[in-house]
N, C-alpha and C positions, 0 to 999 in steps of 0.2 A: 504493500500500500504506500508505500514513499518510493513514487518513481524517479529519476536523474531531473533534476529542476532545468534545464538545459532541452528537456523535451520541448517536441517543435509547437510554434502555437497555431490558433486558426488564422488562417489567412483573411476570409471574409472580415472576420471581426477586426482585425489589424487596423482592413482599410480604412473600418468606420471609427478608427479610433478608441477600441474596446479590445484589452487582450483575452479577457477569459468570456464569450459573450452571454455566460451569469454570472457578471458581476466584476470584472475589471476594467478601469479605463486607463486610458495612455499613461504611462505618467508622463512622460514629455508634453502632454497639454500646459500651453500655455496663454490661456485667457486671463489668468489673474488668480485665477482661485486656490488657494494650496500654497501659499506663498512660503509659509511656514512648513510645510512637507506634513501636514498630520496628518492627510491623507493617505501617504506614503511606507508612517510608521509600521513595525513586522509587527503581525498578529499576536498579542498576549494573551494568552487562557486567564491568566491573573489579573485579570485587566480588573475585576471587581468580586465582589461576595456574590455568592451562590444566594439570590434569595426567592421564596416563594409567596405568590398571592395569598394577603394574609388572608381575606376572603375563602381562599381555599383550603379550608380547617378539616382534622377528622369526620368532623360529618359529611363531607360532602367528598370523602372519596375514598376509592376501592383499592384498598391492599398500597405497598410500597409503590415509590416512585416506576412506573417501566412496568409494572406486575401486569402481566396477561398483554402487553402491546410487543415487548422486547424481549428476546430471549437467546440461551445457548443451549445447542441439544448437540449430539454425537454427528459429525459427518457420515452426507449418507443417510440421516434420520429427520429429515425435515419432515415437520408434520404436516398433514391437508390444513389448508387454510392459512399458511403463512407462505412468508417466501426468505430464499434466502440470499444471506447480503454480501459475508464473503466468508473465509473457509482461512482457520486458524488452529494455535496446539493449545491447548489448556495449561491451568497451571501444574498437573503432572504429566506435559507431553504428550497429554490426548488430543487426536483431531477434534476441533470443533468446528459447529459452522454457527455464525451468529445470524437471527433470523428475528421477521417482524411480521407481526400478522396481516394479514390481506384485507383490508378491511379500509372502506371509505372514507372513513374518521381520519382515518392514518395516511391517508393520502391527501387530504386536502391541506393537513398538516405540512405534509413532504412539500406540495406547491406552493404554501406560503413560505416556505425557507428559500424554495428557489428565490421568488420575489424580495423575500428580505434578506438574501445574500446571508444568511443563517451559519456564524462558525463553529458553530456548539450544540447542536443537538442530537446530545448524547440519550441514553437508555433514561436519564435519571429526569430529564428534561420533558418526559411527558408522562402524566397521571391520569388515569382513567376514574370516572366523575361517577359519579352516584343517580342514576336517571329523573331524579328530584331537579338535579341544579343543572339539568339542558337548558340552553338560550335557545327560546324556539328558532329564531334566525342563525343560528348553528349549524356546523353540519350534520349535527348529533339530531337533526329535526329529520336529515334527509335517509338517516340508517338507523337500522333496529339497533338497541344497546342503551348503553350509558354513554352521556359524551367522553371525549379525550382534551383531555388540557395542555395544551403546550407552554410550557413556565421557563422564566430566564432567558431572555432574549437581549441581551446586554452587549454581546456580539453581532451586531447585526448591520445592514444599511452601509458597507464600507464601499469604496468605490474599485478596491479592484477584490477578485475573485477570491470569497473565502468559505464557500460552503463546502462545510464538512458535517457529516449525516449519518445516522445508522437509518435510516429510511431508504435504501436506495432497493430498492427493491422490484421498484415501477423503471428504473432505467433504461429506457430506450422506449418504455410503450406508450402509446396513443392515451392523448387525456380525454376523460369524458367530459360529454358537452356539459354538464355542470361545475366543472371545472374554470371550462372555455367559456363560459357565461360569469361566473366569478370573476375572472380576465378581462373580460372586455368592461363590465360595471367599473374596475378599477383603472384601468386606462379612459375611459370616458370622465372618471372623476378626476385623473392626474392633468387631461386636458381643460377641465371645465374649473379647475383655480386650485383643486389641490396642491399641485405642481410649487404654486407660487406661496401657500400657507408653508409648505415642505424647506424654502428659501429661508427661512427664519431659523429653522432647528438643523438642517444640514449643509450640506458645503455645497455647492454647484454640480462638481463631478459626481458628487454624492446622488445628486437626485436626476443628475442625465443617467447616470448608470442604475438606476430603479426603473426609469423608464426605458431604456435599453433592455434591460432581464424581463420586462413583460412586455414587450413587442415582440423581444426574440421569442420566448414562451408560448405566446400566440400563432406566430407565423410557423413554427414547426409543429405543433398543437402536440408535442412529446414531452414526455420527461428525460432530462439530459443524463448524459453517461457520468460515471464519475470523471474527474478530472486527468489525466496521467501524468501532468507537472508537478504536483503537489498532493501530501496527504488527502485523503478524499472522505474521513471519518475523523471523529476527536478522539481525543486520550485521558482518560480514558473513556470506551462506550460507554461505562455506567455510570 
């Protein structure tokens, strides 16, 4: 999973000024913005405290962080209903494959991370909700279950390429139209003044490259492969 950093990038994206095209831009842009390189800075894991919505209390959820979304089972032994992510040794030398379930909650999660350029969503990073505390407008309205929470987003919206995921599991396949319909609502809102409210809280490159990660997300209507220049999961998954 940490390929030679020196791997070759996408051309297209290059041309438009975007290295990774979910979620890097140039850094030789020079319109003014970044002036100070913060943009620039290497990804810290320690960037901040691990915190959770305090909202989000015992009662309103099911088992440990990752419990029933995230898992390790024996290579070779993936169960029905999940998929898996990648194929590792345990901590006594056993093959493992780390796996996540199939499930539409967990995908819509996966497409918000593309969109928010997500570097941290590990196993511990998402909780599964109690069927009391669904937000009807959820996705958790559009599948049987209890919702799924996605917590700790503190790495996120950077302008070059830093999604790392144990969700990858959709990698290469076709989104559904509920997805592509989430998509376009929020490209229609990025054009109609979002964009410019976003000006205040992020950097320039910062929110061309949000809008960049959901045009590209759209116009291939897939979810993308891991990376091969750079880790492509955090450290740890859990």
């Amino acid at each position: 999973m940490h390929p030679p950093r020196d791997a070759p990038l996408d051309e297209e994206a290059a041309e438009d000024g975007v290295v990774d095209p979910y979620g890097a831009v140039d850094p030789d842009d020079e319109d003014g913005d970044d002036e100070d390189g913060e943009g620039l800075r290497p990804l810290d894991d320690d960037a901040g405290p691990d915190e959770t919505d305090d909202d989000l209390d015992d009662e309103h959820l099911l088992g440990e962080p990752g419990a029933g979304l995230v898992d390790v089972v024996p290579q070779g032994e993936v169960p029905a209903g999940w998929r898996g992510v990648l194929e590792a040794w345990g901590p006594y030398g056993e093959p493992v494959t780390l796996v996540h379930a199939d499930d539409p909650r967990l995908l819509s999660v996966a497409v918000f991370d593309v969109v928010a350029n997500n570097a941290d969503r590990k196993a511990g990073h998402l909780l599964l909700g109690r069927p009391a505390a669904a937000d009807p407008a959820s996705a958790a309205a559009r599948a049987d279950g209890p919702p799924v929470h996605g917590i700790d987003h503190g790495l996120v919206l950077h302008a070059e390429g830093k999604l790392r995921t144990v969700l990858w599991g959709w990698a290469g396949e076709p989104l559904p139209d509920v997805e592509l319909e989430a998509l376009d609502r929020l490209r229609a809102a990025l054009r109609d003044g979002l964009e410019d409210e976003l000006q205040a809280l992020l950097t320039g490159r910062e929110v061309r490259a949000l809008r960049t990660r959901v045009d590209r997300l759209m116009r291939g209507a897939v979810m993308p492969q891991p990376p091969e220049h750079r880790s492509a999961v955090p450290w740890p998954v859990f």
